[in-house]
N, C-alpha and C positions, 0 to 999 in steps of 0.2 A: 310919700312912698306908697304904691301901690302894694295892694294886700292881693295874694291867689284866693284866688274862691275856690270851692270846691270843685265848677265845671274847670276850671285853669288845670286842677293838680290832675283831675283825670284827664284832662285830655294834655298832660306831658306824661304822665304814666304811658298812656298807648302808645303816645311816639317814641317813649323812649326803650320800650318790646317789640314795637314793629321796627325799629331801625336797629335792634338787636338781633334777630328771626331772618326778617327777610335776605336775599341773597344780593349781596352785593356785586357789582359785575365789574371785575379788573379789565384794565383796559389788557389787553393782549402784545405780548410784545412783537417787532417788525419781522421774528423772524421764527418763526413758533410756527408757519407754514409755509408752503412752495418747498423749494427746493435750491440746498445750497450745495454749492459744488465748487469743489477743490483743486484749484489750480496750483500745479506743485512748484512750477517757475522754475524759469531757467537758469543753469549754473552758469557762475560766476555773476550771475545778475541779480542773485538771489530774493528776486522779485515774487514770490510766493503770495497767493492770495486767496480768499474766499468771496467768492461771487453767490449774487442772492436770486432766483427764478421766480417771479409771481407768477404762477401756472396760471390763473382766475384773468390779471391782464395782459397775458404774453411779455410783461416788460424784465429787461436783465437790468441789474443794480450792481455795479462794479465794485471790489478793492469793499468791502463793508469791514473787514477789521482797522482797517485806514480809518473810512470814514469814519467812523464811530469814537475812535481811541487817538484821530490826530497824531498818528503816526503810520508809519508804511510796517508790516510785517517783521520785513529785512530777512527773509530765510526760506529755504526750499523746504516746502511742505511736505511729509513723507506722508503723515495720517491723519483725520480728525477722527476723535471719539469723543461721543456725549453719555455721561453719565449722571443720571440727576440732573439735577441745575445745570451744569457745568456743560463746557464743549471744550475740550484740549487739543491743541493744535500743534503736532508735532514733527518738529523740524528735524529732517539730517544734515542740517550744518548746526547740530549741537546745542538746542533749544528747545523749550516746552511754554508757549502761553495758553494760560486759563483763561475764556470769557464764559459770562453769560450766557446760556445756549438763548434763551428767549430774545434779547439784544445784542449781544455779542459785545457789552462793555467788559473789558478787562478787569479781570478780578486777581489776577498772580502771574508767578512765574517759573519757574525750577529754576534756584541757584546752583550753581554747581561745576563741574567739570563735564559735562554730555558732550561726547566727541561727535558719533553718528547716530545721533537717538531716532527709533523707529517706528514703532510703537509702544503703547501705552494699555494698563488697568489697570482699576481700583478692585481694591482688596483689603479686610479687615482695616480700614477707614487710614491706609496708606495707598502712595501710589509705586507701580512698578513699569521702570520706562526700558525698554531693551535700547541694548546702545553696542554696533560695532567695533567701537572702539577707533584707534589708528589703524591706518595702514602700513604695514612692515616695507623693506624695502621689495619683495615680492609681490607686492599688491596684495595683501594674504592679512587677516586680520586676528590676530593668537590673542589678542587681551579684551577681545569680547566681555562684555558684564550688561548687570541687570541693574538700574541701580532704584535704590528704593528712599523715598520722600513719608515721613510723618504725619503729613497732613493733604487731605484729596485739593486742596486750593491752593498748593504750592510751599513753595519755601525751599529752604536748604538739603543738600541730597545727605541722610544720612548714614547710607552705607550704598556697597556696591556689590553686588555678588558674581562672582567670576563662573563664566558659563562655558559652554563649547561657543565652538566660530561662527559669527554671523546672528544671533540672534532675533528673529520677526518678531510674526506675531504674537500675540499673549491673550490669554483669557482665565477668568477664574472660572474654577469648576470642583464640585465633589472637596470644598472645601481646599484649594489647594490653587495656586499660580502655576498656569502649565505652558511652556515657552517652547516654538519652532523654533531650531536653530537648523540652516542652511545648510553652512560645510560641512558638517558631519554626518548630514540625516537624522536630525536627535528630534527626540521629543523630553523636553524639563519638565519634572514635577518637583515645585519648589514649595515649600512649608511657608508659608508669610508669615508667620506668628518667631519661629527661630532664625529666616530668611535665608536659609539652607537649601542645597539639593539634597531632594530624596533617590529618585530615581529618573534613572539613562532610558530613554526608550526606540531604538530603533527600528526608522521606520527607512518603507522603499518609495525613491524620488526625493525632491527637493522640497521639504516642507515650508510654506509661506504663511498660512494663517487657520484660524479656526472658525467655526460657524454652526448655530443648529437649527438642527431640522426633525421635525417629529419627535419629539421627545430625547433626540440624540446628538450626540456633538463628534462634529468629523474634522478633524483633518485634511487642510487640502494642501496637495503636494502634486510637483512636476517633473518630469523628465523630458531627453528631446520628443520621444514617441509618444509620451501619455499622458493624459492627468489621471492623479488617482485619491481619493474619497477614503479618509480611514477614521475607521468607526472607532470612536473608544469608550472602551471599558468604566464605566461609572467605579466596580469593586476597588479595580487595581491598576488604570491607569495606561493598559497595556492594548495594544489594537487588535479590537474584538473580532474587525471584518475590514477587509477592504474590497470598493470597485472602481474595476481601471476600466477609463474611456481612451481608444486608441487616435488621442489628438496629435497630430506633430507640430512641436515650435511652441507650445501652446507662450502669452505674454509673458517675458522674464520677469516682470515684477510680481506677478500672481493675483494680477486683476480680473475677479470674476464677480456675478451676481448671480442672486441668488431669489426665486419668487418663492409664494409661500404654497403653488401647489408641487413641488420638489424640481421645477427645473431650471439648470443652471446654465449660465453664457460665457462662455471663454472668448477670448480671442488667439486664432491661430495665425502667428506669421508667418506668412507662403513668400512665394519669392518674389511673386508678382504685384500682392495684393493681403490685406488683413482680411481677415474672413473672420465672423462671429461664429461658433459654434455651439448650439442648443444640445445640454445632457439632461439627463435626466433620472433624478437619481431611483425611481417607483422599478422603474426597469433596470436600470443597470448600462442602458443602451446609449449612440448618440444617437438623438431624437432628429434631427436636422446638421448634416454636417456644413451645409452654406447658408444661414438662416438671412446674414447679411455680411457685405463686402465691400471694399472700398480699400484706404490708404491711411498711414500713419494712425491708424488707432493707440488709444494710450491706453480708457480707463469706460469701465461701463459702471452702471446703474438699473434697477427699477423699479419704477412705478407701481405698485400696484391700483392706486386710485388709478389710473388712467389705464391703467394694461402697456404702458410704455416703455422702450427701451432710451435707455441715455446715453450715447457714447463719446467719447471724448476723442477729440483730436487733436495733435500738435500740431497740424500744419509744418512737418521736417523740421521744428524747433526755429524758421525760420519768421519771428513773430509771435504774435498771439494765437490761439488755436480755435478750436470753434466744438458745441454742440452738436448733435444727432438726434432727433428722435426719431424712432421706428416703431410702428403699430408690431402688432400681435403676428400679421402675415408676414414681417417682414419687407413694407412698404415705407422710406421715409417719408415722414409727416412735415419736419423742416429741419432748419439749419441755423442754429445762432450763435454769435460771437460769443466767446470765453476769453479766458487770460493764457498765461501761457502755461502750457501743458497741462491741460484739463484732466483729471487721471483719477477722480471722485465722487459718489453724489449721495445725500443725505438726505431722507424722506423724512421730515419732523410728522 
């Protein structure tokens, strides 16, 4: 048997402090850069996917929740949100999967009854998924709810909280789940701790989702002539300020982006042609009413590392749709393949 000598034990001491100390370097997961982008797929085909952009080689990576998980989606993709770890991929044909946002391996799922789920937050360490409900025989949707999950990685829907009509977007704020609903013009402020509503808040236009900017969180909502920007009230929840930009048609689904020096890109649908529209929220103005134009637009995007705009195409739903980028002036840079109905784009 060999004995350690004294140089043996020191010199496993130091290796066993420097390999304690020094910084280890994880490898990176595939998808922790570039840009992933949200094909919502076509109904009744319910072919929904996530496609991956390596900005660095120009190369597109197809279908990665497939690849990765050996299976196909199977659902029209309404929203992705990442929170933490996590990237939630939510379906309005009545589904919620959880992946890894760095790889995108599946980690859960919402059990449950989700008839038209929309989107998704996390809030005091539950989830809250808006969900349409059925369609009455009106086309009209009266059983609207919210419904709320125990755990941010999935599982069983433990209750449902009954809302006004139509229910979008969601965001936590000022301690509180605060919910667009549609048909009414409402703005929710639901308690997640009691998972009650507190308070109705009506607002003017069609509200679709929220977002901040300068230290404040707006509201953004449509009508046929405008979009309008409503500023709310941190104390009480109530719209502090609103500014209307006089867009017509602006996109029914209430696809817009949003850069971080305050200006924002609609798409207006004309009768001839989609036009981009550049607002701006510092002024109040539109900054550009034809920034860019073209046909079938669905869903933008932007860059900041590149100064990029992204915009998505259906191609008249006839197939798969395709990419956009446009410079700063307003110049396309190119054009590349997506899935069908490109309508999203995530900047890790």
């Amino acid at each position: 048997m060999k004995k350690l000598t004294i140089a043996n034990c020191l010199f496993l001491i130091t290796l066993l402090f420097s390999c304690g100390t020094d910084p280890v370097e994880l490898p990176r997961g595939a998808y922790e850069e570039g840009v992933l982008i949200v094909n919502e797929g076509a109904f009744g085909a319910n072919d929904g996917e996530i496609f991956h952009f390596d900005k660095a080689s120009g190369e597109m990576e197809s279908a990665i929740f497939e690849k990765v998980n050996n299976r196909p989606f199977a659902g029209l993709i309404q929203n992705m949100h990442i929170f933490g770890d996590y990237a939630y991929l939510v379906a309005n044909t009545g589904k919620v999967e959880i992946v890894r946002a760095s790889d995108f391996t599946g980690m859960g799922a919402v059990d449950g009854a989700l008839v038209n789920s929309r989107s998704l937050v996390t809030a005091e360490g539950k989830l809250f998924i808006s969900d349409w409900g059925a369609y009455d025989e009106n086309y009209q949707n009266p059983d609207s709810f919210i419904a709320v999950v125990n755990d941010p990685k999935g599982g069983a829907i433990a209750n449902t909280i009954p809302v006004s009509s139509r229910p979008e977007g969601l965001t936590y704020f000022g301690g509180r789940v605060l919910a667009a609903c549609q048909s009414e013009g409402q703005l929710l402020v639901i308690d997640p701790e009691t998972e009650t509503v507190e308070r109705t808040v009506q607002v003017t236009g069609t509200p679709f989702s929220f977002f901040d900017y300068g230290d404040k969180l707006y509201l953004y909502a449509t009508d046929a002539a405008n979009v309008y920007l409503h500023e709310i009230a941190p104390a009480d929840f109530e719209i502090a300020d609103s500014q209307v930009f006089p867009v017509a048609n602006s996109m029914y689904n209430g696809s817009f982006t949003l850069t971080e020096s305050g200006e924002i890109f609609v798409i207006s649908n004309q009768e001839s042609e989609d036009v981009v529209v550049k607002l701006s929220i510092g002024s109040g103005t539109v900054s550009d009413a034809d920034f860019y134009s073209g046909n079938h637009f669905y869903g933008l995007g932007y860059d900041e590392a590149t100064d990029m705009l992204y915009i998505g195409e259906h191609a008249g739903w006839q197939g798969n749709g395709s990419v956009l980028r446009v410079n700063s002036a307003g110049e396309l840079i190119d054009q590349m393949p997506a899935g069908r109905g490109p309508s999203g784009f995530y900047f890790p």
